[in-house]
C-alpha positions as CSV (number, residue, x, y, z in Angstrom):
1,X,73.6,132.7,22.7
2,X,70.0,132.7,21.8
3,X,69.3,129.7,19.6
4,X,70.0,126.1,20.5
5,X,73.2,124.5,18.8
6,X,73.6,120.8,20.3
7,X,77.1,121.0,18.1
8,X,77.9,123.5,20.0
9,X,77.8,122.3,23.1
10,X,79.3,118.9,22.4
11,X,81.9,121.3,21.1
12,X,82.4,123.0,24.3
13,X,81.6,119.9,26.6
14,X,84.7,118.0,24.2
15,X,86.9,121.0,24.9
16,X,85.7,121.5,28.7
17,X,87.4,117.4,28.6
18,X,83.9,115.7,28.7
19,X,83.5,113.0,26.1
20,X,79.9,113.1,25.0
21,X,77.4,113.1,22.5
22,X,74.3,115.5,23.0
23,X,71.0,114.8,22.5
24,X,68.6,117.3,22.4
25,X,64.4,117.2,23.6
26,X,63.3,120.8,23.3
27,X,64.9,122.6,25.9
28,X,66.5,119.7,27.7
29,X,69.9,118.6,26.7
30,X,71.2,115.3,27.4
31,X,74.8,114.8,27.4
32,X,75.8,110.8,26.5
33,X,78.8,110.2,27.8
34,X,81.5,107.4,25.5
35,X,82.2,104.3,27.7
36,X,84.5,104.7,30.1
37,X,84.0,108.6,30.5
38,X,84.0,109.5,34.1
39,X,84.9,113.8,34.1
40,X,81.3,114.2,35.0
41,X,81.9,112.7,38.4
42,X,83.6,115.8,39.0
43,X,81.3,118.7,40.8
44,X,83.5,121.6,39.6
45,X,83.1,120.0,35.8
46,X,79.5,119.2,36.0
47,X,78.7,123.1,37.2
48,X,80.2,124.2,34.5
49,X,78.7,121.7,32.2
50,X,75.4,123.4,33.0
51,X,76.6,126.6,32.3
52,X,78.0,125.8,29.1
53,X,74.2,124.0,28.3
54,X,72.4,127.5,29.4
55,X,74.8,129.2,27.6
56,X,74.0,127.4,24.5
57,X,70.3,128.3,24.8
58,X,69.4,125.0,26.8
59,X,67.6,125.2,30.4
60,X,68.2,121.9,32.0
61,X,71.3,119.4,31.5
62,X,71.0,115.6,31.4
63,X,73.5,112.8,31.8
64,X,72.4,109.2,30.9
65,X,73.8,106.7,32.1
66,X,74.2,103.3,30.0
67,X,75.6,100.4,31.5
68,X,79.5,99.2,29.9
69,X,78.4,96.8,26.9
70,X,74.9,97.6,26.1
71,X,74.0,99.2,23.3
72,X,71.7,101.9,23.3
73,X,68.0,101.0,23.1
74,X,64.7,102.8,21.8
75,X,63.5,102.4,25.0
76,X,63.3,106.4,25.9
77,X,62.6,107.9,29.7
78,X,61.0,110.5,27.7
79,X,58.4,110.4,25.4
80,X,59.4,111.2,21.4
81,X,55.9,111.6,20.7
């Protein structure tokens, strides 16, 4: 795949098990997993994870972490500027 689809590969994270949004900053992707979500523990699932992001024209793959019972905040790591 040459272009970047983040529906994509939600798509193929959701059918690879993981239960995630993505978010996408250039070529980063950052998967967001739903509460409760834990697949990405896995080694095995997380290699392939990053596959499936450079497969769907992505270079690096992302997982944030948010704690049970927060809500998301627009506090961002990275800057959106």
């Amino acid at each position: 795949m040459s272009t970047r689809s983040v529906e994509a590969l939600e798509r193929a994270l959701r059918d690879l098990g993981v239960r995630c949004s993505v978010e996408a900053f250039d070529a980063l992707a950052v998967a967001v997993p739903e509460p409760g979500e834990q697949r990405l523990q896995d080694p095995d699932v997380r290699r392939r994870a990053i596959e499936l992001a450079r497969a769907h024209g992505f270079s690096h793959l992302a997982v944030e972490l948010r704690e049970p019972g927060h809500a998301p905040t627009d506090r961002a790591p990275l800057s959106r500027d």
